[in-house]
N, C-alpha and C positions, 0 to 999 in steps of 0.2 A: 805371122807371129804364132810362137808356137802357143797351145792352149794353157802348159806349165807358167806358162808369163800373164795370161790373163788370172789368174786362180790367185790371188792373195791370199786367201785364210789355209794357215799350216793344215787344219785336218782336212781341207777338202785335198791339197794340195797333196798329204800322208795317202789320200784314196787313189788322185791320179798313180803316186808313183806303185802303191803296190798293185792294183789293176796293169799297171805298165809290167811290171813284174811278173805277173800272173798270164796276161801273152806272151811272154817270154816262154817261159816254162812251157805255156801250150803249143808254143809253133817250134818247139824243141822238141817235143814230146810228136807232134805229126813227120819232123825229118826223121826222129828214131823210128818211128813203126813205118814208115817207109824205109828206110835204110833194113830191120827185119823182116819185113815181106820181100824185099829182093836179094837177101842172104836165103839160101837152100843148104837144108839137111842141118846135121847138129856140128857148131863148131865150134873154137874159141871166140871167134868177133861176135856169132849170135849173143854168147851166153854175155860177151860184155856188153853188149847192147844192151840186153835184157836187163841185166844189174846198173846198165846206165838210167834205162828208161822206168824202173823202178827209183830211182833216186829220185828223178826227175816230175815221179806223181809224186811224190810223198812231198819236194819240193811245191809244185804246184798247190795241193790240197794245203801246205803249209799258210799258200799267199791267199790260198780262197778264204780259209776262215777267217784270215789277218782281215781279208778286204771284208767280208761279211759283219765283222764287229766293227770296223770304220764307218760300213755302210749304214748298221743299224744307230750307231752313233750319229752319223751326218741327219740323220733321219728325223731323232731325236732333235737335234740339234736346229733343224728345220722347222720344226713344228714349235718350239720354243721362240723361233725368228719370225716363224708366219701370227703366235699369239703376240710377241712385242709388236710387229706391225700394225697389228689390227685396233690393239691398243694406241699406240702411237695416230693410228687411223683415226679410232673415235677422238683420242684428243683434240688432234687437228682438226675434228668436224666440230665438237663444239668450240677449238678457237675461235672457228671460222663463224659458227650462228652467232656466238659472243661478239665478233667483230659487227656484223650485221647488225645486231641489237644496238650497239652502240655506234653505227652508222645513224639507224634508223632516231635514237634518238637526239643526236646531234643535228638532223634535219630536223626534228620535231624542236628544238632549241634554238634553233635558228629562226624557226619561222615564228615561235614565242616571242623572241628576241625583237624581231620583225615586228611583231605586229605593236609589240608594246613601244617601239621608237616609235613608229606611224602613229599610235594613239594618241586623239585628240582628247589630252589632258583638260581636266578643269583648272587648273591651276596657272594654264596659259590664259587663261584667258580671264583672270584675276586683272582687275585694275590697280596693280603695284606701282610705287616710282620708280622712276630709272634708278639704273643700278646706281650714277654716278651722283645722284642726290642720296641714294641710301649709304654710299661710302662718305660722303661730305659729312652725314649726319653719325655715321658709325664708323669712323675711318679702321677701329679693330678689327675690321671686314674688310680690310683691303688686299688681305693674302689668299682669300678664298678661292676655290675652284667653281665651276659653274655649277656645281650642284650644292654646293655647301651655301654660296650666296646666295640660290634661290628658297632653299630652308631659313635662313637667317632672313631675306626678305618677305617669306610666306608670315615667318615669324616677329618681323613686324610689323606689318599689316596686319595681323591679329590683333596686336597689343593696342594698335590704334584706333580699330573698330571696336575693341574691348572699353576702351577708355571713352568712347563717340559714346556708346551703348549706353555707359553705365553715366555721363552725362543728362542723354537723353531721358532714364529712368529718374533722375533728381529731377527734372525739369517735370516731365508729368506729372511728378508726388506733388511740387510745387504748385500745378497747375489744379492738381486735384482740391488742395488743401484752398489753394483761391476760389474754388468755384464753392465750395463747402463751405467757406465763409460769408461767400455772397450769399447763398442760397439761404444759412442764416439769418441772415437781416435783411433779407427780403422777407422771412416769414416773421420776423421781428415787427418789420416796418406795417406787414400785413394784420399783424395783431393787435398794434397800437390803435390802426385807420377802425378796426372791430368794435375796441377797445372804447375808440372816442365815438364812435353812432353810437354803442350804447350811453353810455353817460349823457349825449345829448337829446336820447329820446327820454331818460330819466330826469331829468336834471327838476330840482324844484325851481320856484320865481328867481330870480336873479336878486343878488347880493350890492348893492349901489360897491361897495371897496371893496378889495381884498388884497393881500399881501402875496409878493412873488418875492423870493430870495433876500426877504427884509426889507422891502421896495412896497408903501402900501400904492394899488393902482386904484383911481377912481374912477370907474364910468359912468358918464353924461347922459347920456341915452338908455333908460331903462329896458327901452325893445329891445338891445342888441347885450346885456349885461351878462356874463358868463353864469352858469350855473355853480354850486360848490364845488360839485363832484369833479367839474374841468376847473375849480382852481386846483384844486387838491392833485390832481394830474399835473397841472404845471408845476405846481411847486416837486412833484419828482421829477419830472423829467429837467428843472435847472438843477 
């Protein structure tokens, strides 16, 4: 294959043919000076050699400078190829670290990913009811997905330890406000028992009658006869 067939780009391809051109001229230019070195003495064919091989340099010098602006051109033109490469180069190297980085965090995603399935939630291990008593009870939850059912069942399981809670808080108030009362009339009932020693270490001789609630009482027995101060007590406390 000839090398004119590998060469696609026109200017490199403008440099083969005038270089091609430019041998030409020179292996033109070595059969005339051989052809004048074996011509002797002055004659017609010398001198037309001479004015041939004159034509033939100035031909030649014509293809040198052609090919020398080609040349500085390709050159040019080279180095313009070699900075798009090198550019193109780093490109493709930071594609290539960008690719990496985003390898590296897709593994890092994955094992995220990973470990949060594996994780041993709290919420599993919530004592909920089956799903199919919490759909009996909310059947608008029957189209859910498993994550939406278990939000909808976290969420009512809240509602109902909410409602247990706030139960349980009425009941202790309850439970307070009973002990509060007792606790009252136990120091009630402790006041009276006070109440009555005193008046029975005071009391004056006993009274034979006295009246309760409109009821006159008589007692028989003068040793055992109430004092005033304990009627006057009974008659408050009927």
């Amino acid at each position: 294959m000839a090398v004119n067939d590998l060469v696609s780009d026109k200017k490199l391809g403008a440099v083969l043919q005038t270089s091609g051109y430019a041998q030409d001229q020179a292996l033109k230019l070595l059969h005339l000076l051989s052809d004048i070195a074996r011509a002797e003495g002055p004659s017609g064919d010398v001198e037309q050699l001479q004015a041939t091989l004159s034509k033939e340099q100035k031909l030649l010098l014509t293809n040198i400078s052609h090919l020398r602006g080609l040349h500085r051109s390709a050159n040019f033109d080279a180095r313009d190829t070699k900075a798009q490469t090198a550019e193109a180069r780093h490109e493709v190297d930071r594609l290539h670290l960008q690719l990496q980085n985003l390898y590296y965090e897709q593994r890092h995603l994955e094992g995220e990913i990973e470990a949060c399935e594996s994780y041993d939630h709290t919420y599993q291990k919530l004592p909920l009811i089956s799903v199919d008593d919490f759909v009996a009870l909310h059947p608008e939850h029957a189209g859910y997905d498993e994550n939406a059912m278990m939000i909808a069942r976290i969420g009512h399981e809240r509602a109902e330890r909410e409602a247990l809670e706030q139960q349980r808080l009425e009941l202790v108030g309850r439970k307070q406000k009973l002990i509060a009362d007792n606790k009252k009339r136990k120091d009630d009932l402790a006041n009276l028992d006070k109440d009555l020693e005193k008046f029975i270490d005071v009391c004056p001789p006993p009274s034979p009658s006295f009246s309760v609630g409109g009821v006159r009482v008589t007692i028989a027995d003068p040793s055992i006869q109430a004092a005033k101060p304990i009627q006057e007590l009974f008659e408050k406390v009927v």
